[in-house]
PyMOL Python script that loads the backbone (N, CA, C, O; Angstrom):
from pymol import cmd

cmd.read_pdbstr("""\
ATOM      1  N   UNK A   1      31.445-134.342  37.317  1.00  0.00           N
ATOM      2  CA  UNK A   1      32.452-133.323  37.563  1.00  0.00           C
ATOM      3  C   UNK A   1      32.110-132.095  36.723  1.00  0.00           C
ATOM      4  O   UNK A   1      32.094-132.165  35.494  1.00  0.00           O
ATOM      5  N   UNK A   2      31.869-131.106  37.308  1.00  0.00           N
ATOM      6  CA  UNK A   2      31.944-129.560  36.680  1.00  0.00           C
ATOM      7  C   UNK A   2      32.843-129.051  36.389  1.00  0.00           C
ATOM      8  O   UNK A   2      33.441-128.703  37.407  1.00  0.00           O
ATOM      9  N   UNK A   3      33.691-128.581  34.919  1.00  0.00           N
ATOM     10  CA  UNK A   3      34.692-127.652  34.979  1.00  0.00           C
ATOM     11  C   UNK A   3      34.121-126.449  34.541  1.00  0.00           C
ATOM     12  O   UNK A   3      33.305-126.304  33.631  1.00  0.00           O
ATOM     13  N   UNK A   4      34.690-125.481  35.367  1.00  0.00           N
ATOM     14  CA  UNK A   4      34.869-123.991  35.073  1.00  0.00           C
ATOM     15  C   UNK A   4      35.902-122.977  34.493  1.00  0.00           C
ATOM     16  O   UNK A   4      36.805-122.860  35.321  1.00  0.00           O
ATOM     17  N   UNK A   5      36.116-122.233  33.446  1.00  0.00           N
ATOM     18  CA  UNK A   5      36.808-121.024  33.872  1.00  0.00           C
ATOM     19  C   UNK A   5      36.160-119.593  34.565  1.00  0.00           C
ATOM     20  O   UNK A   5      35.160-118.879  34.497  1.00  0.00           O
ATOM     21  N   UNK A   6      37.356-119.695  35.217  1.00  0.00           N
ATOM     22  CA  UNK A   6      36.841-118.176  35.552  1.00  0.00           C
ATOM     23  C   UNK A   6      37.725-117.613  35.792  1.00  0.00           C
ATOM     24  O   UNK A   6      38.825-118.164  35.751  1.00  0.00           O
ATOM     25  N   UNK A   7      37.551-115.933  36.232  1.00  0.00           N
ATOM     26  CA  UNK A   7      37.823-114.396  36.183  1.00  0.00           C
ATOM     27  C   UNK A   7      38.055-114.396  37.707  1.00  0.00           C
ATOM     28  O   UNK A   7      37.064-114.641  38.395  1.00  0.00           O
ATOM     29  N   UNK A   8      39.661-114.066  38.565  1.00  0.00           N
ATOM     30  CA  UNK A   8      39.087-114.058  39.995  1.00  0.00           C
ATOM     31  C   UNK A   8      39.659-112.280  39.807  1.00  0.00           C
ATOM     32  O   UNK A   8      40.784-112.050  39.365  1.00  0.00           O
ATOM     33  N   UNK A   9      38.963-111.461  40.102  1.00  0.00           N
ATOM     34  CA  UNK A   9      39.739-109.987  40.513  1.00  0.00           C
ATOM     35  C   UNK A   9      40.206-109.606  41.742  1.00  0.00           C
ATOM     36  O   UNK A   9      39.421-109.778  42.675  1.00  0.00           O
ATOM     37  N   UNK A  10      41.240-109.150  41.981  1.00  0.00           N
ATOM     38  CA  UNK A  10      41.327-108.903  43.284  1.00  0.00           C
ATOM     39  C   UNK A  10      41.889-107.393  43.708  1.00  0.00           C
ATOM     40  O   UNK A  10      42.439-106.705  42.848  1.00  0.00           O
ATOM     41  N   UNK A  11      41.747-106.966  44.913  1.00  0.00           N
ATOM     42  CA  UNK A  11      42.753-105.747  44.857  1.00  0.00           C
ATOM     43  C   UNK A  11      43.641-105.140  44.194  1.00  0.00           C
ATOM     44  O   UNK A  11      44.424-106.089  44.224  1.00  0.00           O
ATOM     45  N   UNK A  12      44.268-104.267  43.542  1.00  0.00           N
ATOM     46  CA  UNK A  12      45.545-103.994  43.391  1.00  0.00           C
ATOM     47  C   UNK A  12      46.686-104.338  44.318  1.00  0.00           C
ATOM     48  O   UNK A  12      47.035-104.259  45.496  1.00  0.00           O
ATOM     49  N   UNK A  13      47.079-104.771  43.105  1.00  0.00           N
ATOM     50  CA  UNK A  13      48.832-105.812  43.756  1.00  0.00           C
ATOM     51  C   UNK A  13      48.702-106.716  44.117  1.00  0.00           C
ATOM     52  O   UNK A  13      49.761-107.321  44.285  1.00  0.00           O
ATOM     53  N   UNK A  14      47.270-107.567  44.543  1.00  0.00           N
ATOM     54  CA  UNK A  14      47.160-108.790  45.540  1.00  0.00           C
ATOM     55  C   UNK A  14      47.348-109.773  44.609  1.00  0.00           C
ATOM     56  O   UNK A  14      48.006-110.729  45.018  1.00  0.00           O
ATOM     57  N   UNK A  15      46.691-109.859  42.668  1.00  0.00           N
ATOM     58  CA  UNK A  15      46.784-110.994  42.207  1.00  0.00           C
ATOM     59  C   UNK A  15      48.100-112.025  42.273  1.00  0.00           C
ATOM     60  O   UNK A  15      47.858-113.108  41.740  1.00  0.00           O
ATOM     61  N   UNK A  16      49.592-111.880  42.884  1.00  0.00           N
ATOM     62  CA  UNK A  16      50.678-112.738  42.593  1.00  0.00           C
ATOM     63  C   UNK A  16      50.207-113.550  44.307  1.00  0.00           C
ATOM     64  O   UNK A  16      50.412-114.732  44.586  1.00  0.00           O
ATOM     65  N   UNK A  17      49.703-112.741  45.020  1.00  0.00           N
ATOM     66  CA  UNK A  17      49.081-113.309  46.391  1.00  0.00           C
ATOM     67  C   UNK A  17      48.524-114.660  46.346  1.00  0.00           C
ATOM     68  O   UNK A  17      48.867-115.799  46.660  1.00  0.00           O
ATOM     69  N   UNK A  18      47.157-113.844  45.635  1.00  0.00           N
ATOM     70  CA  UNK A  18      46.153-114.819  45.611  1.00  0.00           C
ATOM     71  C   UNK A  18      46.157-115.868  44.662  1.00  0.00           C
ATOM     72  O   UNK A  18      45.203-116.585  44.362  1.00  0.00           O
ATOM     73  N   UNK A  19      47.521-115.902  44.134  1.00  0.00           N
ATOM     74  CA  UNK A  19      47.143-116.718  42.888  1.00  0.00           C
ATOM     75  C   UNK A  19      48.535-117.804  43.502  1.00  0.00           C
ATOM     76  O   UNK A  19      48.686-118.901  42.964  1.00  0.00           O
ATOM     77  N   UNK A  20      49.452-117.372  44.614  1.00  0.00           N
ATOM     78  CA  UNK A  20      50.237-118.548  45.388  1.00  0.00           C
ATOM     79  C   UNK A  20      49.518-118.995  46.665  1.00  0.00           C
ATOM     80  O   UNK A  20      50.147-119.709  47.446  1.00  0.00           O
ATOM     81  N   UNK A  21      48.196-118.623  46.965  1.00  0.00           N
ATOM     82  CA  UNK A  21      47.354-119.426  47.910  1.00  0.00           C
ATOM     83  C   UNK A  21      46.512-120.294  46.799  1.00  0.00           C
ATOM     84  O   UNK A  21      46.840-121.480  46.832  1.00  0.00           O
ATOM     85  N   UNK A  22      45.714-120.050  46.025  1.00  0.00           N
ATOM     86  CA  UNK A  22      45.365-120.800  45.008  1.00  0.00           C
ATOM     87  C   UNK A  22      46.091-121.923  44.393  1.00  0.00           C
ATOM     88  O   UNK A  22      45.459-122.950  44.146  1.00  0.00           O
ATOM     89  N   UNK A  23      47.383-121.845  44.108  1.00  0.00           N
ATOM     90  CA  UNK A  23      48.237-122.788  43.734  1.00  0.00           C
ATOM     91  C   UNK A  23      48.230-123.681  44.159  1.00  0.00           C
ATOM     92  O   UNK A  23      48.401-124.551  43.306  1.00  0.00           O
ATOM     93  N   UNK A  24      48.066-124.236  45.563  1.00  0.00           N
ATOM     94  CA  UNK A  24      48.144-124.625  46.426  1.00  0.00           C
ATOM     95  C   UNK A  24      46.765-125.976  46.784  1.00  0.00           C
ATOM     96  O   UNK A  24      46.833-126.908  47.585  1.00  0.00           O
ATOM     97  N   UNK A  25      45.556-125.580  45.799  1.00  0.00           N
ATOM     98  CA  UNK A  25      44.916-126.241  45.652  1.00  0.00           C
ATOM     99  C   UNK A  25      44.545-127.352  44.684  1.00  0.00           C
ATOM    100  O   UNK A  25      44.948-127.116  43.545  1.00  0.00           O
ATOM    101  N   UNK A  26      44.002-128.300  44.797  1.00  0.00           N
ATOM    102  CA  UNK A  26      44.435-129.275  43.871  1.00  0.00           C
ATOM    103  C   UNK A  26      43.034-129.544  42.798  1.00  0.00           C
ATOM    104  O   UNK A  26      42.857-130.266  41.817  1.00  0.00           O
ATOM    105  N   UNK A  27      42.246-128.640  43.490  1.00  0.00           N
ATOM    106  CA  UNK A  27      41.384-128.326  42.283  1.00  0.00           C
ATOM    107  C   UNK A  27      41.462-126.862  41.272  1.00  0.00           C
ATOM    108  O   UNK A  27      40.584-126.641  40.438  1.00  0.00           O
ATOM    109  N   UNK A  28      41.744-126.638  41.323  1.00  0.00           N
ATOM    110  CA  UNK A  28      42.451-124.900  40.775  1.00  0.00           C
ATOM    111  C   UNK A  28      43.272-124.936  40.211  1.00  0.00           C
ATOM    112  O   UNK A  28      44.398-125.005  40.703  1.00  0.00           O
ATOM    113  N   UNK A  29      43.030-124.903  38.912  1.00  0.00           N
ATOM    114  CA  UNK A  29      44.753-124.909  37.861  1.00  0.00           C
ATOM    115  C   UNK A  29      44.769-123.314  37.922  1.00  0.00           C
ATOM    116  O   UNK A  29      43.734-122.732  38.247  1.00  0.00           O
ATOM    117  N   UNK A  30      45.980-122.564  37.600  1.00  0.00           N
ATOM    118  CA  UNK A  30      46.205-121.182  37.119  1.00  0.00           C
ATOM    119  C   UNK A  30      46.603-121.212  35.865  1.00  0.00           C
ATOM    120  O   UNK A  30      47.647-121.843  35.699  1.00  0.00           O
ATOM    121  N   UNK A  31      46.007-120.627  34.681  1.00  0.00           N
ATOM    122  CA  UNK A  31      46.568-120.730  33.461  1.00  0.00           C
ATOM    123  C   UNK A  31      46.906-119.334  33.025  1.00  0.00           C
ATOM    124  O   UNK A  31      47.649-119.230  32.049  1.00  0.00           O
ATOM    125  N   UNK A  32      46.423-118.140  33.669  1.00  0.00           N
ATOM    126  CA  UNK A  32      47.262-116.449  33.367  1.00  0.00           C
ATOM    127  C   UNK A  32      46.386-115.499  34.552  1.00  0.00           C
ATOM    128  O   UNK A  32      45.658-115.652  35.533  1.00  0.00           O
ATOM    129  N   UNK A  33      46.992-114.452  33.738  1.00  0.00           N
ATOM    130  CA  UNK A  33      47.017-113.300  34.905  1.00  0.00           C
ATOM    131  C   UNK A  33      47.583-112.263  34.491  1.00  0.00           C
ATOM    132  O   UNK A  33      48.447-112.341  33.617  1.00  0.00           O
ATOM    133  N   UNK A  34      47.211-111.089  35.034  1.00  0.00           N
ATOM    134  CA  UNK A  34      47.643-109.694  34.418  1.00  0.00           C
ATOM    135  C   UNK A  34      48.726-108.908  35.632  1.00  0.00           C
ATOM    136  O   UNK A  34      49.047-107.721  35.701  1.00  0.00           O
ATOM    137  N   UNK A  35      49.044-109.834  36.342  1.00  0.00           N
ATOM    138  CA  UNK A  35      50.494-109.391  37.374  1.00  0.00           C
ATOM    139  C   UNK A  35      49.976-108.572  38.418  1.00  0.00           C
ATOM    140  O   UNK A  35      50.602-108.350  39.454  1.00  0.00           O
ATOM    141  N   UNK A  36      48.468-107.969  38.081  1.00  0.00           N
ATOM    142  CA  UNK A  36      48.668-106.719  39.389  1.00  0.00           C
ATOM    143  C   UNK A  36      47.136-107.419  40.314  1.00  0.00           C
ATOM    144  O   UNK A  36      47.060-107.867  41.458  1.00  0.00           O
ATOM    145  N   UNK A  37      45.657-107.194  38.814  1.00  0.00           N
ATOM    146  CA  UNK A  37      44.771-107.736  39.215  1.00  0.00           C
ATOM    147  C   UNK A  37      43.438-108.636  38.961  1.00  0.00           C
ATOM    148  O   UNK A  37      42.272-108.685  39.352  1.00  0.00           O
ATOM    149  N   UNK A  38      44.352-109.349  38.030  1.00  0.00           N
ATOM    150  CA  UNK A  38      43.342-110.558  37.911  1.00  0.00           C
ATOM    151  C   UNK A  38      44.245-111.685  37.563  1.00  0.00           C
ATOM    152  O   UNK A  38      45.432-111.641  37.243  1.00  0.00           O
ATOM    153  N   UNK A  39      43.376-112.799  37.700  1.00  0.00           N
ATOM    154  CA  UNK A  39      43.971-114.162  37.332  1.00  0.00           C
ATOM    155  C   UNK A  39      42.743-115.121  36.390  1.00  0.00           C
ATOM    156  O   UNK A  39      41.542-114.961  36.608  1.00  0.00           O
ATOM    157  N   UNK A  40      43.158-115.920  35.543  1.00  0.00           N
ATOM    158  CA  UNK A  40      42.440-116.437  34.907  1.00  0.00           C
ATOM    159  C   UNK A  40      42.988-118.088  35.291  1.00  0.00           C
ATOM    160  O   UNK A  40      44.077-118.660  35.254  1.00  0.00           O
ATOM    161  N   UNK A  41      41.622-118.463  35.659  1.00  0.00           N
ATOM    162  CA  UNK A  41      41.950-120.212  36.858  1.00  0.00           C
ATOM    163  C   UNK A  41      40.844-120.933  35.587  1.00  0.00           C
ATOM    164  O   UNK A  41      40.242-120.326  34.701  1.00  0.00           O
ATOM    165  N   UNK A  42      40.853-122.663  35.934  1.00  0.00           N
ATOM    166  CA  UNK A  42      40.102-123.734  35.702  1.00  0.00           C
ATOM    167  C   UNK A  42      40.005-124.266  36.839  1.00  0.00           C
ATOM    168  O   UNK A  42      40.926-124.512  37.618  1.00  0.00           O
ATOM    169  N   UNK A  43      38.586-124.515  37.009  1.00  0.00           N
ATOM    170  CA  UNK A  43      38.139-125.402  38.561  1.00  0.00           C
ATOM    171  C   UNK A  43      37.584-126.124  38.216  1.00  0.00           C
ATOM    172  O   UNK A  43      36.871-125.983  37.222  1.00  0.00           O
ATOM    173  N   UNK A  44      37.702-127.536  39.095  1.00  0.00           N
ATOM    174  CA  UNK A  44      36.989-128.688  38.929  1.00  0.00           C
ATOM    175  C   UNK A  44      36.623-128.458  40.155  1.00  0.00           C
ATOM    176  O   UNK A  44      37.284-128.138  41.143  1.00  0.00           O
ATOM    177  N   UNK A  45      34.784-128.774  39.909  1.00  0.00           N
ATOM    178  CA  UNK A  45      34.175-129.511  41.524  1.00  0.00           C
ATOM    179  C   UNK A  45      33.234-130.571  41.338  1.00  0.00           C
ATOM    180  O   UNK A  45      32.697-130.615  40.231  1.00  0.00           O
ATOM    181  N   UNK A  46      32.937-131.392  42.142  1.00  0.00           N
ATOM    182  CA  UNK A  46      31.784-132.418  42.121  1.00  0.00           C
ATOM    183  C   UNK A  46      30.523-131.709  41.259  1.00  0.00           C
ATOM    184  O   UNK A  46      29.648-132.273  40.602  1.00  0.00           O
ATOM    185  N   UNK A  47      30.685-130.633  41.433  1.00  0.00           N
ATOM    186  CA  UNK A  47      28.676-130.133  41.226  1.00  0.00           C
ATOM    187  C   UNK A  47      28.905-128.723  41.088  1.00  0.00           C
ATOM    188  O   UNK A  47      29.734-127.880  41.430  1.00  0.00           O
ATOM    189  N   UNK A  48      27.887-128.808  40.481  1.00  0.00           N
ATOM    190  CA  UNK A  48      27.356-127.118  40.494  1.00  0.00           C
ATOM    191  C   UNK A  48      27.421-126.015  41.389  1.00  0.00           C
ATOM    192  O   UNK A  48      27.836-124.856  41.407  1.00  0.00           O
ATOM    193  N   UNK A  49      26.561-127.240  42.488  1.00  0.00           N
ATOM    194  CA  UNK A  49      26.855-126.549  43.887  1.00  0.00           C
ATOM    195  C   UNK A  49      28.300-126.049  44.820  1.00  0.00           C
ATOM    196  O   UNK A  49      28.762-125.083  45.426  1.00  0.00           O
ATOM    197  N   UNK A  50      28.571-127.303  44.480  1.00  0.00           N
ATOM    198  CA  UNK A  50      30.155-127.334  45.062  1.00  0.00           C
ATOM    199  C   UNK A  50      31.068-126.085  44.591  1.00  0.00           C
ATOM    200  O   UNK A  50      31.693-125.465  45.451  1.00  0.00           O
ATOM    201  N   UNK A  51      31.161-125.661  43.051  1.00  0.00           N
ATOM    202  CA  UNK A  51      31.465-124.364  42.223  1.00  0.00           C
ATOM    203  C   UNK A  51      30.907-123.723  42.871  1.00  0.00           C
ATOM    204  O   UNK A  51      31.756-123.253  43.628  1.00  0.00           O
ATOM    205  N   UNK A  52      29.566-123.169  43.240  1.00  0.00           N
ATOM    206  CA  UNK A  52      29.645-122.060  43.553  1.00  0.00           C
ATOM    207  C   UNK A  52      29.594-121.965  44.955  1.00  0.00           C
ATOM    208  O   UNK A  52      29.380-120.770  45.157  1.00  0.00           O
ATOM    209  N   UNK A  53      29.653-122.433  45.837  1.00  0.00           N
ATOM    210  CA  UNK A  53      30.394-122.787  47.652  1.00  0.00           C
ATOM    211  C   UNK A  53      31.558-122.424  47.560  1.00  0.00           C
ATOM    212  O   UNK A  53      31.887-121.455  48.244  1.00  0.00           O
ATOM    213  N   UNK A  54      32.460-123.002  46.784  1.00  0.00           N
ATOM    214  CA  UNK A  54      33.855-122.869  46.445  1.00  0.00           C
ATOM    215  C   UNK A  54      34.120-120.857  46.189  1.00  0.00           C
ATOM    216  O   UNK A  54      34.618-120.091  47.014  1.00  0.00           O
ATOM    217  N   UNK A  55      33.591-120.510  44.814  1.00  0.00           N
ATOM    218  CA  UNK A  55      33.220-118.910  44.961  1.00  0.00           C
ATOM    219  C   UNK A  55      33.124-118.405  46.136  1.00  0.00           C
ATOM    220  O   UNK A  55      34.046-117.921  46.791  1.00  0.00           O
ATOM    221  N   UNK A  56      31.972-118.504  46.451  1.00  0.00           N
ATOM    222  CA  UNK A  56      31.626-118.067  47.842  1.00  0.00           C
ATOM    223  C   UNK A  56      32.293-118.025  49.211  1.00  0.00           C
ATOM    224  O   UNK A  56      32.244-117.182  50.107  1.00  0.00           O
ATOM    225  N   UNK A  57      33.115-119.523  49.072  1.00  0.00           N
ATOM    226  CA  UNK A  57      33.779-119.229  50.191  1.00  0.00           C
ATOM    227  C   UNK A  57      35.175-118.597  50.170  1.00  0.00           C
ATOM    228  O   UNK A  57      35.869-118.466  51.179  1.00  0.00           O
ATOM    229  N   UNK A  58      35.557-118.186  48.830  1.00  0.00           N
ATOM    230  CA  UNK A  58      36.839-117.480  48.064  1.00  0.00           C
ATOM    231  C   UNK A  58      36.609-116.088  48.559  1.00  0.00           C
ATOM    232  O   UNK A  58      37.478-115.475  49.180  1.00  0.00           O
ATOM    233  N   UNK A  59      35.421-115.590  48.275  1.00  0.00           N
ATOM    234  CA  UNK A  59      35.272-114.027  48.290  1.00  0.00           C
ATOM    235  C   UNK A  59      34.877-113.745  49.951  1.00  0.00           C
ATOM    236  O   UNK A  59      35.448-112.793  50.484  1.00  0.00           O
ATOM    237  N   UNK A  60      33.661-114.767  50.983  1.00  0.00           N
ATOM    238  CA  UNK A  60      33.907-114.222  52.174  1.00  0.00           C
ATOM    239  C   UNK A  60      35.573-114.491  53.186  1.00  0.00           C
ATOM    240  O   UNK A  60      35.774-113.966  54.281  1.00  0.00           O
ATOM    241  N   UNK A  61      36.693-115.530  52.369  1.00  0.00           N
ATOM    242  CA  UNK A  61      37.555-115.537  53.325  1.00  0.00           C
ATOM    243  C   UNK A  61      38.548-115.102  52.986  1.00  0.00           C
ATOM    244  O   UNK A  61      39.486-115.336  53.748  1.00  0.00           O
ATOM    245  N   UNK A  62      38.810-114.409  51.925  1.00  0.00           N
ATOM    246  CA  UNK A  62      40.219-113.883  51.165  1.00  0.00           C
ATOM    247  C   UNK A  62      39.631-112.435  51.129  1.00  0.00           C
ATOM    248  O   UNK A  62      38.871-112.024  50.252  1.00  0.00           O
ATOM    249  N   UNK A  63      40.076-111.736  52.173  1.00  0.00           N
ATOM    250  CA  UNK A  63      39.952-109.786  51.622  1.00  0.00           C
ATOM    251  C   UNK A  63      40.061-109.355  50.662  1.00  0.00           C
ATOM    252  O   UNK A  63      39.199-108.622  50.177  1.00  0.00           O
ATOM    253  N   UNK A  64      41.326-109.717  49.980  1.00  0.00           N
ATOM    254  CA  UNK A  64      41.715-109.298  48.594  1.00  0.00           C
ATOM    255  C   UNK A  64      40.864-109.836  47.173  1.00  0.00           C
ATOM    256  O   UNK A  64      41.155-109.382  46.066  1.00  0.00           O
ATOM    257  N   UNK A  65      40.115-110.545  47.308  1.00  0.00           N
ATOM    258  CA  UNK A  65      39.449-110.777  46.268  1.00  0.00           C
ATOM    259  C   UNK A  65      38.108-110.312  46.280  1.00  0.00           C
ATOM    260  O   UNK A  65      37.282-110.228  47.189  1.00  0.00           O
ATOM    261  N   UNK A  66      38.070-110.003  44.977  1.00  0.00           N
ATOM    262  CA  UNK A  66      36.892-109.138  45.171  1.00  0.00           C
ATOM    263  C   UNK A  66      36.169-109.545  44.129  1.00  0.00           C
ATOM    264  O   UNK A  66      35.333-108.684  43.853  1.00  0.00           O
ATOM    265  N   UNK A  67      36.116-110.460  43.435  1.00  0.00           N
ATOM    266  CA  UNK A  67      35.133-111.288  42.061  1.00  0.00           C
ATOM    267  C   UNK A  67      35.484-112.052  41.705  1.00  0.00           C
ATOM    268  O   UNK A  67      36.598-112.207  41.206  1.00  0.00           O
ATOM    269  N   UNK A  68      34.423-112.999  41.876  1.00  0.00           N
ATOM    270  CA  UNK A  68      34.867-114.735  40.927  1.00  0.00           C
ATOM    271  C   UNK A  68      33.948-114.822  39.938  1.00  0.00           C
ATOM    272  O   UNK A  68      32.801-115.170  40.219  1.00  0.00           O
ATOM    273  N   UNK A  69      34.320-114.514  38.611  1.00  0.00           N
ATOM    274  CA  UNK A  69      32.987-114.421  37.730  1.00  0.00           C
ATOM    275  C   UNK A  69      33.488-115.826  36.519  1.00  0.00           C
ATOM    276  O   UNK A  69      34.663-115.927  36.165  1.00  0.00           O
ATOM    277  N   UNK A  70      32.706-116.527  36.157  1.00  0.00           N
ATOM    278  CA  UNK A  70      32.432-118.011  35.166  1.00  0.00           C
ATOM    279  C   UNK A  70      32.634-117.445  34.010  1.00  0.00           C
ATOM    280  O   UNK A  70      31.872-116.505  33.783  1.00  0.00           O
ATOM    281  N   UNK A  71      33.467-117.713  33.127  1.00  0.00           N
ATOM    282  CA  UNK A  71      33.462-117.020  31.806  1.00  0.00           C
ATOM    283  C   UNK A  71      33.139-118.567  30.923  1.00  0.00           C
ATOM    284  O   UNK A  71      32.882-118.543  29.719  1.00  0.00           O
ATOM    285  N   UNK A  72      33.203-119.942  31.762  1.00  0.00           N
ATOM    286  CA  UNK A  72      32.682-120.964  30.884  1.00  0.00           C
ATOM    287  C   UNK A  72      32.476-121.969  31.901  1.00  0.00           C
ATOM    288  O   UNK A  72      33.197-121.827  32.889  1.00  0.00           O
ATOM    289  N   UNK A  73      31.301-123.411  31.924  1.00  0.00           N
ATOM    290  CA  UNK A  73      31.324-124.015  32.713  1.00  0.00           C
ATOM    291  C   UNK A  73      30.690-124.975  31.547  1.00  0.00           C
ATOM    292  O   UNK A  73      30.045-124.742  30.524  1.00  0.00           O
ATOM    293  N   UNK A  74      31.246-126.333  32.269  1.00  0.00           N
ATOM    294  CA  UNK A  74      31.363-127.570  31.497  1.00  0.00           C
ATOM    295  C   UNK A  74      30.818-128.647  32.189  1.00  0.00           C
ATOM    296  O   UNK A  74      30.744-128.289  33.364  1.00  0.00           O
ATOM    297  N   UNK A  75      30.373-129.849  32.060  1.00  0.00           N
ATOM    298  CA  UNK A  75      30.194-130.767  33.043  1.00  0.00           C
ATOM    299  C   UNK A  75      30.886-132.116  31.959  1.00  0.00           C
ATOM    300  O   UNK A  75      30.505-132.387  30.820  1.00  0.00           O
ATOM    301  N   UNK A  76      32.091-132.858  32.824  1.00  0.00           N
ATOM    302  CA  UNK A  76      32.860-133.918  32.156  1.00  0.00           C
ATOM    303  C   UNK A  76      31.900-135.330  33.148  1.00  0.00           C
ATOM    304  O   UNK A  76      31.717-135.525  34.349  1.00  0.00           O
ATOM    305  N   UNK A  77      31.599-135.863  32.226  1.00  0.00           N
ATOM    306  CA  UNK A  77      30.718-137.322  32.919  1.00  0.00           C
ATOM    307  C   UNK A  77      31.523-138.343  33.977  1.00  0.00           C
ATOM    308  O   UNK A  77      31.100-138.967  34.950  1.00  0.00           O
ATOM    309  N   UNK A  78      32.895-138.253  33.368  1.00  0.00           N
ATOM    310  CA  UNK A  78      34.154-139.256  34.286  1.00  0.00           C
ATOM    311  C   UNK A  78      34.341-138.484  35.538  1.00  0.00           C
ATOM    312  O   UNK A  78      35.131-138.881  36.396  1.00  0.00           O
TER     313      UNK A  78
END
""", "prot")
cmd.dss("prot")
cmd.show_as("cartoon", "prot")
cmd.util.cbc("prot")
cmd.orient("prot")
């Protein structure tokens, strides 16, 4: 298992958006946010790969987001 934090930015005004579609996922904790445009998340995925698919498929299917950047990544053995 890979954990990550990261940086998601999004439009102006969209972060309370994107951060109640995010909620919603059960790999995606939300732990803050600056109300207008960013949010600061923890992700768990299988893999490396899986993290950054996950990115990837954040920024081509959500308009409003506009950066998923890793400010730490971890790998838990369990």
């Amino acid at each position: 298992m890979v954990i990550a934090g990261v940086l998601i930015t999004t439009k102006p005004g969209q972060a309370p958006f994107v951060a109640a579609s995010l909620g919603a996922s059960p790999h995606v904790q939300l732990v803050g946010g600056d109300g207008s445009e960013r949010l600061a998340a923890v992700v768990s995925r299988e893999s490396g790969e899986a993290l950054e698919a996950w990115a990837e498929e954040l920024l081509r299917d959500d308009e409003r987001i506009l950066g998923v950047y890793p400010t730490f990544v971890g790998h838990d053995p369990e």
